[in-house]
C-alpha positions as CSV (number, residue, x, y, z in Angstrom):
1,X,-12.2,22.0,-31.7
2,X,-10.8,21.1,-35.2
3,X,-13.1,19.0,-37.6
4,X,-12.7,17.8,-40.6
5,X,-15.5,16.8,-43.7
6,X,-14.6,15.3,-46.4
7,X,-16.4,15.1,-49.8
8,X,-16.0,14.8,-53.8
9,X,-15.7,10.8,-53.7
10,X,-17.7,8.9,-56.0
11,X,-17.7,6.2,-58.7
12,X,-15.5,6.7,-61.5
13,X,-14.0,4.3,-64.7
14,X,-10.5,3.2,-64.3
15,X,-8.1,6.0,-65.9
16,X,-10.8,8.9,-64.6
17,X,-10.3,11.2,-62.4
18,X,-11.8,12.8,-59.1
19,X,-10.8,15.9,-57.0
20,X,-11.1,15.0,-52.9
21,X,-11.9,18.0,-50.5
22,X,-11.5,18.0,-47.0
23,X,-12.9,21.4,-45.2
24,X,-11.7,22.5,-41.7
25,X,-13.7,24.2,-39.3
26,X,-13.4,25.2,-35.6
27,X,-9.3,25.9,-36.1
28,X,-7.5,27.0,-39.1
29,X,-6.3,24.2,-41.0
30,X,-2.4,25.6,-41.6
31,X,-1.9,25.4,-38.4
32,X,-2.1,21.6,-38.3
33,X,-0.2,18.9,-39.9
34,X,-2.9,17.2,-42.2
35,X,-2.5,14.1,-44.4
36,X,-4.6,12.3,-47.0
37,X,-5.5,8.6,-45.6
38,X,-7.3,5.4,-47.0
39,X,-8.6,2.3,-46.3
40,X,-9.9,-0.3,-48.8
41,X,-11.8,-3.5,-48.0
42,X,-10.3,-5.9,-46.0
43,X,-6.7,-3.9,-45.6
44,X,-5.3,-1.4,-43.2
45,X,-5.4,2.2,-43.6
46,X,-2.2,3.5,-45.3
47,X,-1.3,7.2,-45.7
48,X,-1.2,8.7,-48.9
49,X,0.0,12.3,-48.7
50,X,0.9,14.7,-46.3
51,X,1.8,18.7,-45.5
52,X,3.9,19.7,-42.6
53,X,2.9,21.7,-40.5
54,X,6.0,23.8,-41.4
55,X,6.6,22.4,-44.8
56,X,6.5,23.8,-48.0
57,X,5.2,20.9,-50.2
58,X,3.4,17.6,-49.5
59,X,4.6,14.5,-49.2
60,X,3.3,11.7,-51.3
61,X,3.6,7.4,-51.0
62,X,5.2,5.8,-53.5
63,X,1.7,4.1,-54.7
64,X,0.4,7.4,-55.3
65,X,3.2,9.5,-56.9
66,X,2.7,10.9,-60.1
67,X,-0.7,10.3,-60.2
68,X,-2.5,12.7,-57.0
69,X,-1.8,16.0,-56.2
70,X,-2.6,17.5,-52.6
71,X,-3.3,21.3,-52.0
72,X,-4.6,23.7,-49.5
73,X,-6.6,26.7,-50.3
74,X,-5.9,29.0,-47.4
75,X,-8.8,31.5,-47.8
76,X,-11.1,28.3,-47.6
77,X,-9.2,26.8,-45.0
78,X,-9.6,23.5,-47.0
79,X,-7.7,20.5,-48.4
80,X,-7.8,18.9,-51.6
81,X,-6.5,15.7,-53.3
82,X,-6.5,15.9,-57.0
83,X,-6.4,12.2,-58.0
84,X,-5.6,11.1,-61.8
85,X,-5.3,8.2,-63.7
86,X,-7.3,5.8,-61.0
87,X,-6.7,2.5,-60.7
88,X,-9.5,-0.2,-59.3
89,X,-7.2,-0.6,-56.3
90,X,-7.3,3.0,-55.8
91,X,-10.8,1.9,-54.2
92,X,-11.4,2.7,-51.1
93,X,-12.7,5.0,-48.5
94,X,-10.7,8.3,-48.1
95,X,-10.3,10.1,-44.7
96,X,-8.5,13.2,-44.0
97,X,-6.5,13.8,-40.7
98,X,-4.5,16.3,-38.3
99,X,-2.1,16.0,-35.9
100,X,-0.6,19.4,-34.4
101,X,3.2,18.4,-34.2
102,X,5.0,19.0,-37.6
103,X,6.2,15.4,-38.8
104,X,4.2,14.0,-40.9
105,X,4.4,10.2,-39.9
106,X,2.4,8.9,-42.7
107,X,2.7,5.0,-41.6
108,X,1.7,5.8,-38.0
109,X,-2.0,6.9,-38.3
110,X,-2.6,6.5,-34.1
111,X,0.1,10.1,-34.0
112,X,-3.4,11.7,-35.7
113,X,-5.8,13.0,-33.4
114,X,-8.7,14.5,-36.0
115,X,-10.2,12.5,-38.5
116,X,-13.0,13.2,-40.9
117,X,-15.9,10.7,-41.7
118,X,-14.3,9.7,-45.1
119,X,-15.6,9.5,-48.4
120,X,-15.7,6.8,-50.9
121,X,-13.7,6.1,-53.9
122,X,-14.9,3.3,-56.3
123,X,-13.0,2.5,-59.2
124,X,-14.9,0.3,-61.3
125,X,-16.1,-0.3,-65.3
C-alpha cells in the first residue's frame, strides 16, 4: 500500500524560503497522480500543485505561481515543493496526496485516496 511522509517544514521570515519533501514508499510514486495540499488555521484545505499521472509538468494555483516549484526525483521515488518568496499567509500545514486516475482535480481533495501526515509551514518575523 502507497504511503506518503512528508518533511522540510519549519519556521521561516517572510521572503525566505523552504524546500517541502514528500517520500513514497510501498508503490512507486510515478505511478500515481500526486498533488501538493494545505490547510491553514481556520480555512479549508486548498490544492496547490499537481502532476498527472500522465503529464509532463505540474500544475500550479494561481496563489502559488511564480513563487513554488514541484518536482519528482524518480530514483528516490520522492516529491518536492520548492517554495520562494513566502508570505505569512503561506502558513499553514502541508500534506501531500495520491490519487491513481490521471486528472488532477486540485479543488476536489475527497478524489485523493493517500495522504501524508503533513508538515508545518510558519511564516512569521
Amino acid at each position: 500500500q502507497l504511503q506518503l511522509v512528508e518533511s522540510g517544514g519549519g519556521l521561516v521570515q517572510p521572503g525566505g524560503s523552504l524546500r517541502l519533501s514528500c517520500a513514497a514508499s510501498g508503490a512507486t510514486l510515478d505511478d500515481y497522480t500526486i498533488a501538493w495540499f494545505r490547510q491553514a488555521p481556520g480555512k479549508e484545505r486548498e490544492g496547490v500543485s499537481c502532476f498527472s499521472k500522465y503529464g509532463s509538468h505540474p500544475h500550479y494555483v494561481d496563489f502559488v505561481k511564480g513563487r513554488f516549484t514541484s518536482s519528482r526525483d524518480y530514483t528516490k521515488n520522492t516529491m518536492y515543493l520548492q517554495m520562494n518568496s513566502l508570505k505569512p499567509e503561506d502558513t499553514a500545514v502541508y500534506y501531500c496526496a495520491a490519487r491513481r486516475a490521471p486528472l488532477c482535480l486540485l479543488d476536489r481533495r475527497s478524489e485523493y485516496d493517500y495522504w501524508g501526515q503533513g508538515t508545518q509551514v510558519t511564516v512569521s518575523s
